[in-house]
C-alpha positions as CSV (number, residue, x, y, z in Angstrom):
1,X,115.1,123.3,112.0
2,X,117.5,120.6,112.5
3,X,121.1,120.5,113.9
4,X,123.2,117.7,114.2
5,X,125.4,117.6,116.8
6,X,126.9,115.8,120.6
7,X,125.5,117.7,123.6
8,X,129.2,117.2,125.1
9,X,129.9,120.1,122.5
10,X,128.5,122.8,124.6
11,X,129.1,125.6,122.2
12,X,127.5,123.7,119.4
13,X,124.5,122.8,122.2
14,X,124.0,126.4,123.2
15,X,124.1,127.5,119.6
16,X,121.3,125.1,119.1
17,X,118.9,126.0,121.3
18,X,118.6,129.6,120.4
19,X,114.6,131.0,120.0
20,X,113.5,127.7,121.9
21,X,111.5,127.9,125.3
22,X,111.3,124.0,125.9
23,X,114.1,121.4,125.9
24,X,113.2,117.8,125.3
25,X,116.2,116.0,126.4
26,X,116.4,112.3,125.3
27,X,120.4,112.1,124.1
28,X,122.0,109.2,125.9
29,X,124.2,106.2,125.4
30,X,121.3,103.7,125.4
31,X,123.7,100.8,124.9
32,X,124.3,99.3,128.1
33,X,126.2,96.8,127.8
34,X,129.3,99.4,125.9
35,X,128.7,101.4,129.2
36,X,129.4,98.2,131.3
37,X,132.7,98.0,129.2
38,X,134.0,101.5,129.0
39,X,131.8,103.1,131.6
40,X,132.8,106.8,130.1
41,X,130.5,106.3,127.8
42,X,127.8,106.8,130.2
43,X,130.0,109.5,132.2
44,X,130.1,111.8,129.3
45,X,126.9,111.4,127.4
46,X,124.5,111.1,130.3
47,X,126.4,112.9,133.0
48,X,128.6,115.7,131.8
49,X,126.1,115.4,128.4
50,X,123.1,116.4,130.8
51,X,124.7,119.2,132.4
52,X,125.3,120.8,129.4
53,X,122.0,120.8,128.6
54,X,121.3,122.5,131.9
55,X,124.2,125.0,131.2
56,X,122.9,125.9,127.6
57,X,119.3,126.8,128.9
58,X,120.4,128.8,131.1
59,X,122.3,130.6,128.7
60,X,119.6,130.9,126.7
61,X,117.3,131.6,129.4
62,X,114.9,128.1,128.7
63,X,113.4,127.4,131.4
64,X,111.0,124.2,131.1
65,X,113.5,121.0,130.7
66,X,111.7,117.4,129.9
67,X,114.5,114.6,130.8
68,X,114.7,111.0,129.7
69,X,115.9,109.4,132.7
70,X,115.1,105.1,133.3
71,X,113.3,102.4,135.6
72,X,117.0,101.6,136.0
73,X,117.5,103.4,138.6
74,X,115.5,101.1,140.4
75,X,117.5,98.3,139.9
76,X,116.5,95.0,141.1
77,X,112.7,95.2,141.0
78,X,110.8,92.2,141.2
79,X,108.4,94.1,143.6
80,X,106.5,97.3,141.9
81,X,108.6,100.5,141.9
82,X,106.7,103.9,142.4
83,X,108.2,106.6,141.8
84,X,109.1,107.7,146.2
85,X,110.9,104.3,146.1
86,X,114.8,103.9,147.1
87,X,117.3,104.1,143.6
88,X,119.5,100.9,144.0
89,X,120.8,101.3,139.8
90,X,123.5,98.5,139.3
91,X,125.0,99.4,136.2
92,X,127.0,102.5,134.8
93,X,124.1,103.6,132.4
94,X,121.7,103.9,135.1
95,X,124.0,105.2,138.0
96,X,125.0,108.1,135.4
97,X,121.1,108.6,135.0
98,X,120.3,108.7,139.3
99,X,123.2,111.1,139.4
100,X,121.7,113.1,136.3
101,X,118.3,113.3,138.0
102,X,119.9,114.7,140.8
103,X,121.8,117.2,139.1
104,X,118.7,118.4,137.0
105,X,117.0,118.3,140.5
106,X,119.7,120.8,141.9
107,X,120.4,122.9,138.7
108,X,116.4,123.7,138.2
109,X,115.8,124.8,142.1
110,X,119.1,127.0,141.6
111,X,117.3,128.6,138.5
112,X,113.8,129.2,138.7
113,X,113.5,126.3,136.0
114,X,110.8,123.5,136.0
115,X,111.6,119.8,135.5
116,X,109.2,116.6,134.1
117,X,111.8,113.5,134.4
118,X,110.6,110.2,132.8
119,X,111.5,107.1,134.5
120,X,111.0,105.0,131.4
121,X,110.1,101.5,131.1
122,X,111.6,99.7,127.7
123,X,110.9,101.4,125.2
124,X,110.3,99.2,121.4
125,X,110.4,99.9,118.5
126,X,110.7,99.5,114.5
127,X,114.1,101.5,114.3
128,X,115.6,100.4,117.7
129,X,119.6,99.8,117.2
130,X,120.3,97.1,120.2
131,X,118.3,95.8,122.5
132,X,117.1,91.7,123.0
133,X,114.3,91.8,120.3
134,X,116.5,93.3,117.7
135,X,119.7,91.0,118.9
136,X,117.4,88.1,118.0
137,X,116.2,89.5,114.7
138,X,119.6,89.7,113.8
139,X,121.0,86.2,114.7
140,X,118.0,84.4,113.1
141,X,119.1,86.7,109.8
142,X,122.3,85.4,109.9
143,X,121.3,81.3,110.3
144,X,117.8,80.5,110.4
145,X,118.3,77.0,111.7
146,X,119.0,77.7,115.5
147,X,118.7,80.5,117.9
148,X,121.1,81.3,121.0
149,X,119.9,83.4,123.9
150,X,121.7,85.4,126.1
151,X,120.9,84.4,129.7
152,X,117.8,82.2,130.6
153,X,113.8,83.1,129.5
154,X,113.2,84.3,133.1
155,X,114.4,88.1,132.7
156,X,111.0,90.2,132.5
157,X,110.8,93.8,131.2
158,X,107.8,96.3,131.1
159,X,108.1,97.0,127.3
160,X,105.7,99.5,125.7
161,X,105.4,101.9,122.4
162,X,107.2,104.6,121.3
163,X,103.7,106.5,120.6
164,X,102.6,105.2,124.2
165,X,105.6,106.6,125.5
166,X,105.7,110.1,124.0
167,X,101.5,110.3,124.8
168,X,102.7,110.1,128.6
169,X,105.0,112.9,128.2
170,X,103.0,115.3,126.2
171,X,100.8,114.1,128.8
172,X,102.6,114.9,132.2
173,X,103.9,117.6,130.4
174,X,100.8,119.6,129.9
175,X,98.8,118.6,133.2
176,X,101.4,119.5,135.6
177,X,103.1,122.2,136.8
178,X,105.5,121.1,139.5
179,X,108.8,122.8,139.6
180,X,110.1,119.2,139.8
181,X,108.8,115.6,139.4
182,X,109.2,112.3,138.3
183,X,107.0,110.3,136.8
184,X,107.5,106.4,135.5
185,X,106.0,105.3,132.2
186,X,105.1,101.9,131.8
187,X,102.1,99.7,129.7
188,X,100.4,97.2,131.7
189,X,102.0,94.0,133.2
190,X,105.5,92.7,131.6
191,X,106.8,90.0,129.2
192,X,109.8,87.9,129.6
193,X,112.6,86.5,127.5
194,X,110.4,83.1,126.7
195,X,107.5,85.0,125.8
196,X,109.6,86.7,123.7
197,X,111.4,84.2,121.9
198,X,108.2,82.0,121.2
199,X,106.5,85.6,119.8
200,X,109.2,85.9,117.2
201,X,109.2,82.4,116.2
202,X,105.7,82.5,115.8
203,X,106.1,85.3,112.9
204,X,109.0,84.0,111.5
205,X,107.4,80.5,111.5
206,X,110.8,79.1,112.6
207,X,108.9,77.3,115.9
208,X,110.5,74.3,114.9
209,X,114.4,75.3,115.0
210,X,116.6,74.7,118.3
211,X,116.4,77.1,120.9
212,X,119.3,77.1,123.4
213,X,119.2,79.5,126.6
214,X,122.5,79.9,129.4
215,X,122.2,78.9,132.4
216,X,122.4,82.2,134.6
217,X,119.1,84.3,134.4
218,X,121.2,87.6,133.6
219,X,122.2,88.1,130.2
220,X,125.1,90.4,131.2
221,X,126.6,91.4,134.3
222,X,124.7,94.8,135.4
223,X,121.3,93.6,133.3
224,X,118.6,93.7,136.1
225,X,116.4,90.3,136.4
226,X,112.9,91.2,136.6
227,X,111.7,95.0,136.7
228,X,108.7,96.3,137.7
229,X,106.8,99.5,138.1
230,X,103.7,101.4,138.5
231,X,102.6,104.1,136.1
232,X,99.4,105.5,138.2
233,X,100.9,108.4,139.0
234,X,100.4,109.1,135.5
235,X,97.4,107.1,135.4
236,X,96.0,109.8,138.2
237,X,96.6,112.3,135.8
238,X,93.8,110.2,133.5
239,X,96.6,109.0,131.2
240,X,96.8,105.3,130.4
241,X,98.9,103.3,127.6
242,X,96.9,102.5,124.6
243,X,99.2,99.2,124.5
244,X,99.5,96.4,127.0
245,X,103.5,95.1,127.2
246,X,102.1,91.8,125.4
247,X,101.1,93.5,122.3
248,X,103.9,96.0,122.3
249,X,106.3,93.2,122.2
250,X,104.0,91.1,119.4
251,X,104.4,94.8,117.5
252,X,107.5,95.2,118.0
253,X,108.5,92.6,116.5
254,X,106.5,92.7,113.3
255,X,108.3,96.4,112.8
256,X,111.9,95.0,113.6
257,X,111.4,92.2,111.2
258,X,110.7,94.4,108.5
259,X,113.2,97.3,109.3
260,X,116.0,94.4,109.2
261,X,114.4,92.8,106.1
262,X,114.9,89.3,107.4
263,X,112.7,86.9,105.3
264,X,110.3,85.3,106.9
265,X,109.1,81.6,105.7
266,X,105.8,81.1,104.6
């Protein structure tokens, strides 16, 4: 059963989620840098978005919510984040995330409801419509004989799967029975812009064209610098990613490669 829809329709959404007993929220405006711009983006599709979620299982009486929330919340985080840690976000997207947390937190007490919320890492993947690894894919598709990088090669992410990240879930979601926590999903150790850019030369075998980086180590105003955190909460659980961030990036790329069709010289 499939319905296509915008969870700011709350009609449509409680329509929707008739004869279900779980709601696996992921809906968000993912692009953050359109959120930096016109910050009601983020105020209506992970805000107000979110609370209709809440209102719609309540009206259908659903009462087990898993919620898509992000390390941004973190902000800043050279140091590892667990998941106790003070929420210092610095951009829309992931201010309207802390806040949604905190009204899922409120809303599920209120209503004898249970919560899982997923702090994610960055998620990668074949399919992935923005992002740095995609942005890149997409320059070197349009002139092969250069590539320009937002900000400097310093920025460092935790990236992991898609499968890596929905095995945490299923995960946390069937070996605990809080009425409300938080877990943070992560691979092991990070990768940063460099690592990155070198990786997709290497399978485009474009190492030999220009590579030009800016000066200032953000690529956009809001973009944290480094991020870091700790999955063992999870890992306590006897979960553990089946990917390290190095060969979810190398992966990555392969799939984004191929999902844009740009050629790659033999």
């Amino acid at each position: 059963m499939l319905y296509q829809g915008d969870i700011c329709d709350l009609e449509r959404l409680t329509h929707s989620m008739k004869f279900f007993n779980v709601v696996w929220h992921l809906a968000a405006n993912t692009n953050t840098r359109a959120g930096i711009t016109n910050p009601r983006l983020d105020m209506y599709s992970n805000l107000l978005g979110t609370y209709n979620v809440l209102l719609a299982m309540k009206a259908n009486n659903i009462k087990h919510l898993v919620y898509s929330s992000t390390c941004g919340v973190y902000g800043e985080a050279p140091e590892v984040k667990v998941e106790t840690d003070e929420l210092a976000p610095i951009c829309p997207y992931a201010h309207m995330k802390m806040l949604s947390e905190l009204v899922v937190e409120d809303f599920i007490r209120a209503n004898d409801m249970k919560a899982w919320v997923f702090r994610f890492g960055n998620v990668i993947g074949g399919i992935m419509q923005n992002g740095v690894i995609r942005d890149l894919v997409l320059k070197l598709k349009e002139d092969k004989t250069k590539l320009e990088v937002l900000g400097s090669k310093k920025p460092s992410r935790p990236f992991f799967t898609v499968d890596d990240c929905t095995d945490a879930m299923i995960y946390a979601f069937d070996n605990t029975d809080a009425t409300y926590d938080v877990f943070n999903i992560s691979s092991n150790g990070s990768v940063n812009i460099g690592q990155i850019v070198k990786e997709l030369l290497a399978q485009t075998n474009l190492t030999g064209i220009p590579v030009s980086y800016e000066e200032q180590d953000r690529g956009w105003e809001g973009s944290a610098i480094e991020v870091c955190i700790s999955p063992e909460k999870l890992r306590s659980l006897g979960w553990e990613a089946k990917n390290s961030a190095k060969t979810a990036v190398k992966r990555a790329i392969k799939e984004i490669i191929e999902y844009n069709k740009l050629e790659v010289h033999d």
